[in-house]
PDB file with one MODEL, atoms N, CA, C and O in Angstrom:
MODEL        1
ATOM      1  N   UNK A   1    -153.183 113.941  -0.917  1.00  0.00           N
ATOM      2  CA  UNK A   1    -154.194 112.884  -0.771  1.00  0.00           C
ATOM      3  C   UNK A   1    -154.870 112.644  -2.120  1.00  0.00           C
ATOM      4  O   UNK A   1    -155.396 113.467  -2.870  1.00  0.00           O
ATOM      5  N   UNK A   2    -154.709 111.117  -2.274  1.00  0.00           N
ATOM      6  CA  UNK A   2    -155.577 111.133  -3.695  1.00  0.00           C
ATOM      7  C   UNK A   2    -156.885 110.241  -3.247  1.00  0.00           C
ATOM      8  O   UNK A   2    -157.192 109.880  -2.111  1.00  0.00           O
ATOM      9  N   UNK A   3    -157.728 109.939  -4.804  1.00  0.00           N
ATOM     10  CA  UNK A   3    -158.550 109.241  -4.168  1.00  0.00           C
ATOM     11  C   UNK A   3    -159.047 107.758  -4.176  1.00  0.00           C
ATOM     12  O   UNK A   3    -160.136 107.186  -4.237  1.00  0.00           O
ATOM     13  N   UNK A   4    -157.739 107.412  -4.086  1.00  0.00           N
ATOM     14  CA  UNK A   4    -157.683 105.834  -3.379  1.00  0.00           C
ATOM     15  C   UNK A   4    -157.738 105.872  -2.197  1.00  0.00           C
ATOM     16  O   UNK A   4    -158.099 104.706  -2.041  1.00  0.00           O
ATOM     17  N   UNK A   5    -157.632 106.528  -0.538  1.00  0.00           N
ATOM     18  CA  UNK A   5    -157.739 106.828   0.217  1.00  0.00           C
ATOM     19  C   UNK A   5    -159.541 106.112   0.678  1.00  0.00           C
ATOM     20  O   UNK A   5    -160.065 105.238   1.369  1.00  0.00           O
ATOM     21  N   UNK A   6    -159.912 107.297  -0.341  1.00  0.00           N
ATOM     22  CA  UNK A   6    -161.392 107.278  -0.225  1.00  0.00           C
ATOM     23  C   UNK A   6    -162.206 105.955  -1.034  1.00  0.00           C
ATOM     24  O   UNK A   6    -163.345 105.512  -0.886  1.00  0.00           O
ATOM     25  N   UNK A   7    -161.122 105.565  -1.912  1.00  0.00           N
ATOM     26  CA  UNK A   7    -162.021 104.236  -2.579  1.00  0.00           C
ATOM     27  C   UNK A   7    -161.682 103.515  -1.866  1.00  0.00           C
ATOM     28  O   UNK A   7    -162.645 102.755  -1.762  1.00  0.00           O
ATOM     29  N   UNK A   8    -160.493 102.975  -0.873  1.00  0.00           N
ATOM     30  CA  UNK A   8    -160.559 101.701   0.176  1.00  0.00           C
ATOM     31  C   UNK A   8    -161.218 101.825   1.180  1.00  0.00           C
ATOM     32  O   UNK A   8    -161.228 100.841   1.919  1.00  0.00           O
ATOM     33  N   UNK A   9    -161.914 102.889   1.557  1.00  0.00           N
ATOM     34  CA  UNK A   9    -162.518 103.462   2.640  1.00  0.00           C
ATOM     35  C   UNK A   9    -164.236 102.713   2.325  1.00  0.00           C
ATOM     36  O   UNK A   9    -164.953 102.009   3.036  1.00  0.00           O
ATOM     37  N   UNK A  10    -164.389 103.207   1.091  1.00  0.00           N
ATOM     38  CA  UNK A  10    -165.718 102.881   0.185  1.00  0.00           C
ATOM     39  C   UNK A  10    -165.754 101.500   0.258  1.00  0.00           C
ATOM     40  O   UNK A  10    -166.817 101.031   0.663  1.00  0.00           O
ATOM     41  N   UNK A  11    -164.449 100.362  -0.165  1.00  0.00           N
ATOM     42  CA  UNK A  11    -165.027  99.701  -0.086  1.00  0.00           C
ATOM     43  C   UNK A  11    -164.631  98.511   1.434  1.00  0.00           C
ATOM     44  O   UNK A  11    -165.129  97.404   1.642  1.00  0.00           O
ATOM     45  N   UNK A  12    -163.890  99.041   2.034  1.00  0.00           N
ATOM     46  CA  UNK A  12    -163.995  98.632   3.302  1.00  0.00           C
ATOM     47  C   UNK A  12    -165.677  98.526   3.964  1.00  0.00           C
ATOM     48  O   UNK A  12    -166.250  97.466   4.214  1.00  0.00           O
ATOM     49  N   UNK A  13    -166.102  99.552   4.106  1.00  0.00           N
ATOM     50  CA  UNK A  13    -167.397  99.848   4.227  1.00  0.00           C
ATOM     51  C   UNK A  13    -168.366  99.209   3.476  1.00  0.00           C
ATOM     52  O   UNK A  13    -169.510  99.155   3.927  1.00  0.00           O
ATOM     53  N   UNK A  14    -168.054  98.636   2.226  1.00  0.00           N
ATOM     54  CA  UNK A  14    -169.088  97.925   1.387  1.00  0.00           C
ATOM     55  C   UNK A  14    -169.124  96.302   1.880  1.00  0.00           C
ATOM     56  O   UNK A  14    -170.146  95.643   2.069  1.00  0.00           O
ATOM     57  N   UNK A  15    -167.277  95.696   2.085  1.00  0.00           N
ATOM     58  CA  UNK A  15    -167.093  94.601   2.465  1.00  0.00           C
ATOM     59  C   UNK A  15    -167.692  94.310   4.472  1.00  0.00           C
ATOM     60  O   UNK A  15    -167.788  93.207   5.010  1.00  0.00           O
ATOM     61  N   UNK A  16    -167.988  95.704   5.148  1.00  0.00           N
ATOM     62  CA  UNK A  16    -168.147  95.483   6.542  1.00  0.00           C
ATOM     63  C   UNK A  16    -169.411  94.884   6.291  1.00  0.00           C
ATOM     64  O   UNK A  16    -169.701  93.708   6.512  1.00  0.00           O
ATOM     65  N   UNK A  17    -170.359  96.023   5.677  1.00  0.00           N
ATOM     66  CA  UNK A  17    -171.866  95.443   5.419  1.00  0.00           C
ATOM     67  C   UNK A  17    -172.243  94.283   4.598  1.00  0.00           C
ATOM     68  O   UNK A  17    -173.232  93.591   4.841  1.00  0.00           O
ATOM     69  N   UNK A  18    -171.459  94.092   3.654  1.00  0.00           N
ATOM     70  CA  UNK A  18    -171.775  92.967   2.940  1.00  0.00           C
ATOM     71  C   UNK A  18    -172.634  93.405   1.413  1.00  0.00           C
ATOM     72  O   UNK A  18    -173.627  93.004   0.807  1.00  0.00           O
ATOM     73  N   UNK A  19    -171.892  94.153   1.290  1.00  0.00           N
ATOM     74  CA  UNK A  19    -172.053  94.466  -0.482  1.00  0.00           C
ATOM     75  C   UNK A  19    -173.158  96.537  -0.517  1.00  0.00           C
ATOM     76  O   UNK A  19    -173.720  97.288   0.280  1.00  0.00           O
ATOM     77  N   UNK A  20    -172.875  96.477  -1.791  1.00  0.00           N
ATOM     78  CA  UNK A  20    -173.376  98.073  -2.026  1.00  0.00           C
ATOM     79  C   UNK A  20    -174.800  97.618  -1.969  1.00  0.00           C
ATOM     80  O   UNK A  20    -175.314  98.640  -2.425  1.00  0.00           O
ATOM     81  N   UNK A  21    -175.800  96.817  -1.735  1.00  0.00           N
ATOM     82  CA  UNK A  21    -176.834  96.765  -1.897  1.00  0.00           C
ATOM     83  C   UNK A  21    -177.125  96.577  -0.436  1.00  0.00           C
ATOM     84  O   UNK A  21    -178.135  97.249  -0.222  1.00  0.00           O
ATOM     85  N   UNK A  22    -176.812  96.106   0.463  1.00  0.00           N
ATOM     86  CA  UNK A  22    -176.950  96.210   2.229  1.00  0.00           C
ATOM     87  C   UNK A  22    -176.340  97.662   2.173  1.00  0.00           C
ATOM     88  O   UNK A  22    -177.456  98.181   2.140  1.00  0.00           O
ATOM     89  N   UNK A  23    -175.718  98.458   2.146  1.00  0.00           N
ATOM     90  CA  UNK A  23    -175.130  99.540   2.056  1.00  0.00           C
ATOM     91  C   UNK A  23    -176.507 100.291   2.231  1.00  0.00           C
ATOM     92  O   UNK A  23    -177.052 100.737   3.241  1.00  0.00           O
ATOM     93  N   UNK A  24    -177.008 100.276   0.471  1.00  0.00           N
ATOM     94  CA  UNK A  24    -178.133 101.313   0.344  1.00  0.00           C
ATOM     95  C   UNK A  24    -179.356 101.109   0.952  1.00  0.00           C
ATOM     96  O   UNK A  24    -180.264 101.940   0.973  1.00  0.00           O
ATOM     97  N   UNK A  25    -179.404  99.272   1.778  1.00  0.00           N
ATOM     98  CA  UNK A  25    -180.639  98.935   2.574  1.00  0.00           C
ATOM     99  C   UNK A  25    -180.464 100.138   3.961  1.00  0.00           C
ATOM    100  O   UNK A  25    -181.142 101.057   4.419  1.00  0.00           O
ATOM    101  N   UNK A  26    -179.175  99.506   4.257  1.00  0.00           N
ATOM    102  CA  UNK A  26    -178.621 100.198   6.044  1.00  0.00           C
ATOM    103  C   UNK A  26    -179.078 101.451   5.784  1.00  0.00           C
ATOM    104  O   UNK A  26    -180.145 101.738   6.325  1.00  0.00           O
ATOM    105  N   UNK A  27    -178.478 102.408   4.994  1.00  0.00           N
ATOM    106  CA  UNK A  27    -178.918 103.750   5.006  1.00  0.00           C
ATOM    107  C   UNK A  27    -179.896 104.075   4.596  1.00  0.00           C
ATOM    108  O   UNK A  27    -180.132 105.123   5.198  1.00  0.00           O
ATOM    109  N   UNK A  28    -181.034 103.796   3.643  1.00  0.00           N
ATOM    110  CA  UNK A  28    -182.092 104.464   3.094  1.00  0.00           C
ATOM    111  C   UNK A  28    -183.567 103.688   4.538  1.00  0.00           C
ATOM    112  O   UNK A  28    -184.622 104.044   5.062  1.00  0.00           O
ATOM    113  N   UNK A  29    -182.931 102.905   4.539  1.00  0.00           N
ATOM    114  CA  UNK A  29    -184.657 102.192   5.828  1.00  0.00           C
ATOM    115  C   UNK A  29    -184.142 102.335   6.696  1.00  0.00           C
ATOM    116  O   UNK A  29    -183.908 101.179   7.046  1.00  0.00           O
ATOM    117  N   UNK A  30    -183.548 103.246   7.724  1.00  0.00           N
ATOM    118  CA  UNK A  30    -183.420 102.746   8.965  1.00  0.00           C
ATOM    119  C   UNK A  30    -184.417 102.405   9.936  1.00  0.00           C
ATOM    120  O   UNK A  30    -185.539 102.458   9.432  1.00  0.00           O
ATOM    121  N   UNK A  31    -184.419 102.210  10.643  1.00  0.00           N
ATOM    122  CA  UNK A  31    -185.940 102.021  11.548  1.00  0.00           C
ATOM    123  C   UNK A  31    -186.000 103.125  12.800  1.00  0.00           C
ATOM    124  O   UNK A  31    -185.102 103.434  13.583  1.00  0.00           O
ATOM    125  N   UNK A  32    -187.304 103.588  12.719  1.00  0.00           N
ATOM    126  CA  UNK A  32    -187.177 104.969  13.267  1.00  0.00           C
ATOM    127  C   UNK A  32    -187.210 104.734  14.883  1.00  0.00           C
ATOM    128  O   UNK A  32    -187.771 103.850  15.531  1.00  0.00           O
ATOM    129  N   UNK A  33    -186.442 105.797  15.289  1.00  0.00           N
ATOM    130  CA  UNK A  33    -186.052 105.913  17.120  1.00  0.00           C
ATOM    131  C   UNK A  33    -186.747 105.038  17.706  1.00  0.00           C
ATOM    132  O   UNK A  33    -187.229 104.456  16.734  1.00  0.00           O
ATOM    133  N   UNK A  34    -187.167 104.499  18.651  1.00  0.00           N
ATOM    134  CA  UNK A  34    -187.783 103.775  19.711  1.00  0.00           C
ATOM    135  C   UNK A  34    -188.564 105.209  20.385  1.00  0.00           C
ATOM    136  O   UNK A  34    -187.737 105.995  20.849  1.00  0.00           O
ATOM    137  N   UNK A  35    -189.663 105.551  20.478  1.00  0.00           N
ATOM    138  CA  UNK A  35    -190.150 106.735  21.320  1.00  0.00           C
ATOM    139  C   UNK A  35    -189.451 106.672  22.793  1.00  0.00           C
ATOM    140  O   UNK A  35    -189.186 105.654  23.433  1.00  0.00           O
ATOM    141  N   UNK A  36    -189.190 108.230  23.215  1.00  0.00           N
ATOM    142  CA  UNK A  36    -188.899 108.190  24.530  1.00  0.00           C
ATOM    143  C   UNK A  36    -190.082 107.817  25.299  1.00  0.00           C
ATOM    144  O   UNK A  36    -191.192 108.307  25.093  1.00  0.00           O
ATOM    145  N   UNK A  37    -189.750 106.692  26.444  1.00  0.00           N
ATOM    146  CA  UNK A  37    -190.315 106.590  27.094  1.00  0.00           C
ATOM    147  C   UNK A  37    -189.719 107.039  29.161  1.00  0.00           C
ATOM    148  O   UNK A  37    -188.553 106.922  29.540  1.00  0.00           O
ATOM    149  N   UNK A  38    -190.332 107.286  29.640  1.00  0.00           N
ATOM    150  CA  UNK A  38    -189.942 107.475  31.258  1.00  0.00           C
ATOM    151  C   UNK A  38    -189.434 106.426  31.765  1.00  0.00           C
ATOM    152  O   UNK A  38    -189.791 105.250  31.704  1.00  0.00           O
ATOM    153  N   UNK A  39    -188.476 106.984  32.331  1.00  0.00           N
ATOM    154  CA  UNK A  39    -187.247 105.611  33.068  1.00  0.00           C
ATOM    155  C   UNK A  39    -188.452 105.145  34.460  1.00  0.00           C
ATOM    156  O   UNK A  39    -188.831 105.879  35.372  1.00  0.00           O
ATOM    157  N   UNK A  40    -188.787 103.868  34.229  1.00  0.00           N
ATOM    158  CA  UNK A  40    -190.469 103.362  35.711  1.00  0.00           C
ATOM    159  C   UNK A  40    -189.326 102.817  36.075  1.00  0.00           C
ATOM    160  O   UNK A  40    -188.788 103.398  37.017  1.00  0.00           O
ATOM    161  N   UNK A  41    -188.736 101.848  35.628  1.00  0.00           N
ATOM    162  CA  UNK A  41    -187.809 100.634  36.619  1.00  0.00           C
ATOM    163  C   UNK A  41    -186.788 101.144  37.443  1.00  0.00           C
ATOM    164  O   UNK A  41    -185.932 101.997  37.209  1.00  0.00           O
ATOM    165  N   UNK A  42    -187.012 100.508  38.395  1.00  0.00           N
ATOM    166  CA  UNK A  42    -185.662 100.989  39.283  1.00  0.00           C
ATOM    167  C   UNK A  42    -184.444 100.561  38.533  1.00  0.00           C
ATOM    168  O   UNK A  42    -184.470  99.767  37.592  1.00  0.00           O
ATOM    169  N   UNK A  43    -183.161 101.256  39.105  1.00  0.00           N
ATOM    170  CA  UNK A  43    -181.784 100.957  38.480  1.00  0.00           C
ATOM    171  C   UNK A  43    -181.850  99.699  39.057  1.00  0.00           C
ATOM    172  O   UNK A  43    -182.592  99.333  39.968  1.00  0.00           O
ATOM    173  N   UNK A  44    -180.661  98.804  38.198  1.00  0.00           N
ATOM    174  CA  UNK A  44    -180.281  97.604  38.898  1.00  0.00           C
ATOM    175  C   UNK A  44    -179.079  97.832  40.298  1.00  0.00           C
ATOM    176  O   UNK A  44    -178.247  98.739  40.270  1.00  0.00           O
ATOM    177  N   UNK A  45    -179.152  97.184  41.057  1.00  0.00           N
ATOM    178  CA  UNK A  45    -178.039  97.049  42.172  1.00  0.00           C
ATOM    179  C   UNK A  45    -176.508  97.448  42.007  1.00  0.00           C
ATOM    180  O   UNK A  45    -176.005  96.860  41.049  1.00  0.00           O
ATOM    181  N   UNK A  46    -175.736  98.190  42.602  1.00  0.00           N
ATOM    182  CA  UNK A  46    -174.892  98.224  42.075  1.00  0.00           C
ATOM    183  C   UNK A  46    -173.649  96.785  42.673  1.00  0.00           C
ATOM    184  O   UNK A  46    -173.656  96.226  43.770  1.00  0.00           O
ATOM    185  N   UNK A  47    -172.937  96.597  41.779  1.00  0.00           N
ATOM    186  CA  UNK A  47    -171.901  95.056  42.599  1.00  0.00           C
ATOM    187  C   UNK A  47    -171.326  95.469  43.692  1.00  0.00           C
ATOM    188  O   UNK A  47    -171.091  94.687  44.614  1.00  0.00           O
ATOM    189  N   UNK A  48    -171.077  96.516  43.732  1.00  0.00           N
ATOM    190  CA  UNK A  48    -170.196  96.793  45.183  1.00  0.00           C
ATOM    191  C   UNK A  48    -171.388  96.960  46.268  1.00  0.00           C
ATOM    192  O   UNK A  48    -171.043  96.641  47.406  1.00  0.00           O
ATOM    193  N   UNK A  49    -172.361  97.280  46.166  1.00  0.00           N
ATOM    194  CA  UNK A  49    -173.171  97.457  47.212  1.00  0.00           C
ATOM    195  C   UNK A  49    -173.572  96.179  47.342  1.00  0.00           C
ATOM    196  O   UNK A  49    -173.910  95.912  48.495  1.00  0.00           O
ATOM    197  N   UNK A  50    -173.653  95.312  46.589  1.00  0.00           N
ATOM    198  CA  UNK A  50    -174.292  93.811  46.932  1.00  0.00           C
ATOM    199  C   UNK A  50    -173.037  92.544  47.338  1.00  0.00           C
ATOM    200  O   UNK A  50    -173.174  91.549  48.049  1.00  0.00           O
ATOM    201  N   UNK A  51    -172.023  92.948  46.714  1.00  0.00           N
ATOM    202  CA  UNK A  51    -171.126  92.590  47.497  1.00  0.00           C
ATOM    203  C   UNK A  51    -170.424  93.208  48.636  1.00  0.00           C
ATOM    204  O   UNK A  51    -170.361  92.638  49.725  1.00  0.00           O
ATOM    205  N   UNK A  52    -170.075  93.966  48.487  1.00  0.00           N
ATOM    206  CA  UNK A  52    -169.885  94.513  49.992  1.00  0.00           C
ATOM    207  C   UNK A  52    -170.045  95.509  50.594  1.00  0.00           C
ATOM    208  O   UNK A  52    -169.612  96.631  50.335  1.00  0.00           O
ATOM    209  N   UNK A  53    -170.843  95.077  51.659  1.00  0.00           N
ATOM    210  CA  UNK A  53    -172.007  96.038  52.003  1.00  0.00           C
ATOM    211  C   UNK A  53    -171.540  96.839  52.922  1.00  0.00           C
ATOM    212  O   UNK A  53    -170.487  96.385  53.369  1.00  0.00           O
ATOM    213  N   UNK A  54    -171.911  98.033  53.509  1.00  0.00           N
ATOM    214  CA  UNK A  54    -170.898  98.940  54.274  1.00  0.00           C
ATOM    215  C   UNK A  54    -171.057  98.300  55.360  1.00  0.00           C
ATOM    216  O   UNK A  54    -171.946  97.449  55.375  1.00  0.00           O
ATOM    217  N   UNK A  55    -170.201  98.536  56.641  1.00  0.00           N
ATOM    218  CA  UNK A  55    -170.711  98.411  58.013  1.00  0.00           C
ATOM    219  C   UNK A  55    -171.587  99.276  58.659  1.00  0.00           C
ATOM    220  O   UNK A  55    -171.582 100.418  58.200  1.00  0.00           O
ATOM    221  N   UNK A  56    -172.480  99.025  59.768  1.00  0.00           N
ATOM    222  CA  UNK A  56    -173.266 100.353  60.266  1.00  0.00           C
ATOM    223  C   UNK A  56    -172.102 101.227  60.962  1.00  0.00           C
ATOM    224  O   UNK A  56    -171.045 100.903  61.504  1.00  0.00           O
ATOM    225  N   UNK A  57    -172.803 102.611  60.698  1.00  0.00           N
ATOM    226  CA  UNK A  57    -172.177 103.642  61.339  1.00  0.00           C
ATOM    227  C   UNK A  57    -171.728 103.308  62.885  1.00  0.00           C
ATOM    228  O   UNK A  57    -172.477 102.760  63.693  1.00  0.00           O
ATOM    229  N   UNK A  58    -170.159 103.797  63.208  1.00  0.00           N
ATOM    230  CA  UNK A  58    -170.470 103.461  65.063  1.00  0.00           C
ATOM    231  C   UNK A  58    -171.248 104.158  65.910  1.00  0.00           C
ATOM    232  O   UNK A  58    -171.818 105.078  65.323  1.00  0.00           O
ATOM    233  N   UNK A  59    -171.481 104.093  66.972  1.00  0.00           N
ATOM    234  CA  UNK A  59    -172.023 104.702  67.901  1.00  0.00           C
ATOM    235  C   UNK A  59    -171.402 106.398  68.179  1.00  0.00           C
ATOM    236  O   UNK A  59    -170.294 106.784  68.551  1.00  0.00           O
ATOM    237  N   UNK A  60    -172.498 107.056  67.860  1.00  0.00           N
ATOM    238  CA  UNK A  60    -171.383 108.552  67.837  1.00  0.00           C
ATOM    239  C   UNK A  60    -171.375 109.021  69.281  1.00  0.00           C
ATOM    240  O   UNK A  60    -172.296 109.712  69.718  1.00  0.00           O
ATOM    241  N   UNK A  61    -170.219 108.605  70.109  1.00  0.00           N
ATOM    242  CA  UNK A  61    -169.418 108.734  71.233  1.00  0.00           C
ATOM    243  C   UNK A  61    -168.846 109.559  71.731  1.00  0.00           C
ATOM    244  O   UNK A  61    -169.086 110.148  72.784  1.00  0.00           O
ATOM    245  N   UNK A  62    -167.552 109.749  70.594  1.00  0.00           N
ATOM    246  CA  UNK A  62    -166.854 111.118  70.633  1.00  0.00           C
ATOM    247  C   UNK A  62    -167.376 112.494  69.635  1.00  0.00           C
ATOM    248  O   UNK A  62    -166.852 112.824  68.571  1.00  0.00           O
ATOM    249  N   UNK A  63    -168.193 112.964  70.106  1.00  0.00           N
ATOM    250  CA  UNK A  63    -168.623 113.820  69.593  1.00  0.00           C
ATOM    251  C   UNK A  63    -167.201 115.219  69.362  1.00  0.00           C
ATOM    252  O   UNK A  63    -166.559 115.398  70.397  1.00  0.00           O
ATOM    253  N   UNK A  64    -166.981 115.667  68.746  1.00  0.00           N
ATOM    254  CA  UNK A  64    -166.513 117.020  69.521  1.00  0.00           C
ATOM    255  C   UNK A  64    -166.782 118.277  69.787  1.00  0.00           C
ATOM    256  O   UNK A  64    -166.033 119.142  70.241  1.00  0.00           O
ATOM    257  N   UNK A  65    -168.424 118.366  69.337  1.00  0.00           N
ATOM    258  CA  UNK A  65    -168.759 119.463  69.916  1.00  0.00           C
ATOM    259  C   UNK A  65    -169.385 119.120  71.298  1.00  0.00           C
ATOM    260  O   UNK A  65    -169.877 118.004  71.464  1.00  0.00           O
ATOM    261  N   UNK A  66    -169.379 120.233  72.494  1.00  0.00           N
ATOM    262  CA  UNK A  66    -169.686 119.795  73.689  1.00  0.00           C
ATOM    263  C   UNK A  66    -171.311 119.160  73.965  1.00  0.00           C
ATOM    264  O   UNK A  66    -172.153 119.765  73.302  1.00  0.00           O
ATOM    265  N   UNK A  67    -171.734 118.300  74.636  1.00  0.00           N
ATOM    266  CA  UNK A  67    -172.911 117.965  74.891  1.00  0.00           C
ATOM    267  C   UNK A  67    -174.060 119.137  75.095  1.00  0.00           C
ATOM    268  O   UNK A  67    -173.470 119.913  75.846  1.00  0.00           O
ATOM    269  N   UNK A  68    -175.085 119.582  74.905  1.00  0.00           N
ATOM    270  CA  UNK A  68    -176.542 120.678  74.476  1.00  0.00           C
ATOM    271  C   UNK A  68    -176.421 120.543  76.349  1.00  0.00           C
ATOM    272  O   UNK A  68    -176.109 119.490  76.906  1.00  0.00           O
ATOM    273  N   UNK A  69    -176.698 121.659  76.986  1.00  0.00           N
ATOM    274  CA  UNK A  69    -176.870 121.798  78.391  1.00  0.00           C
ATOM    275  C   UNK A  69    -178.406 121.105  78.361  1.00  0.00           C
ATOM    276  O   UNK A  69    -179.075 121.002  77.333  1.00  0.00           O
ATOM    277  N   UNK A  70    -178.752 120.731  79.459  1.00  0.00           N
ATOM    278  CA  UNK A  70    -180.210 119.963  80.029  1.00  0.00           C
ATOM    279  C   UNK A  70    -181.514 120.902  80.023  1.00  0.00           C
ATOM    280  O   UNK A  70    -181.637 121.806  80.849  1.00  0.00           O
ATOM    281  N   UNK A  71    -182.208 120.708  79.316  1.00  0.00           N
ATOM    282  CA  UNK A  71    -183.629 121.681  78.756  1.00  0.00           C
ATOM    283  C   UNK A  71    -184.001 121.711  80.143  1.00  0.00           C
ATOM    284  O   UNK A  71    -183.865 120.669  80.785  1.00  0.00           O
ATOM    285  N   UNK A  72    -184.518 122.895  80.794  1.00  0.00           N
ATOM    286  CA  UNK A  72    -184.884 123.418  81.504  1.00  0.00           C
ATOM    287  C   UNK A  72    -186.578 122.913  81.741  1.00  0.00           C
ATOM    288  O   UNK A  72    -187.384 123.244  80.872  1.00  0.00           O
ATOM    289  N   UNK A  73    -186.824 122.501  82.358  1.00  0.00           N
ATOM    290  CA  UNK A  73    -188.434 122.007  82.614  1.00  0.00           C
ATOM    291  C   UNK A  73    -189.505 122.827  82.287  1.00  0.00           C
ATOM    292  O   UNK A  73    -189.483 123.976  82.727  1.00  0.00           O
ATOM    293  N   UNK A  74    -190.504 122.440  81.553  1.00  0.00           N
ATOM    294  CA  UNK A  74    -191.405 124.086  80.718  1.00  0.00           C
ATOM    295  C   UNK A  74    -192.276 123.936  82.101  1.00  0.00           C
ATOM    296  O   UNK A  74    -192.454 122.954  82.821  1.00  0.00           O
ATOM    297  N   UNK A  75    -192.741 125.256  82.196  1.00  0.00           N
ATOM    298  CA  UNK A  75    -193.390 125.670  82.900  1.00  0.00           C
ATOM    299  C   UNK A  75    -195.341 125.859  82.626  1.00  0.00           C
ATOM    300  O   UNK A  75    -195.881 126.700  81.907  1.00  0.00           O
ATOM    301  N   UNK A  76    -195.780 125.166  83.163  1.00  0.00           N
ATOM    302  CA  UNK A  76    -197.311 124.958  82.560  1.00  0.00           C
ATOM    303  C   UNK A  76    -197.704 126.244  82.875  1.00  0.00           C
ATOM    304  O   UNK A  76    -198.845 126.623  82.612  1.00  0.00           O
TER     305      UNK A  76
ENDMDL
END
């Protein structure tokens, strides 16, 4: 590897930004983080849920565990 590699690299990077002087703007000022702030807003909708929406559950019919025997009447 020589280092033409690294000089088309250099100036690929000079021609993306638009010269060695945006170069040394981009990197020396960046503008600092945005502070974290707490996610307040709800998420947005998702498309499948707003397009298609589930059906309601059926009626649970066939159970297969056997039906709870009949509670016995409490005794006052």
């Amino acid at each position: 590897m020589t280092g033409t590699s690294t000089a088309t690299i250099c100036a690929s990077i000079k021609l993306l930004l638009g010269g060695p002087f945006t170069l040394h703007l981009h990197l020396g000022r960046r503008p600092p983080p945005p502070p974290k702030t707490k996610y307040t807003h709800p998420p947005p909708p998702s498309p499948t849920k707003t397009m298609y929406p589930h059906p309601p559950p059926p009626p649970n019919t066939a159970c297969n565990h056997p039906p709870l025997p009949p509670s016995p009447p409490r005794s006052k």
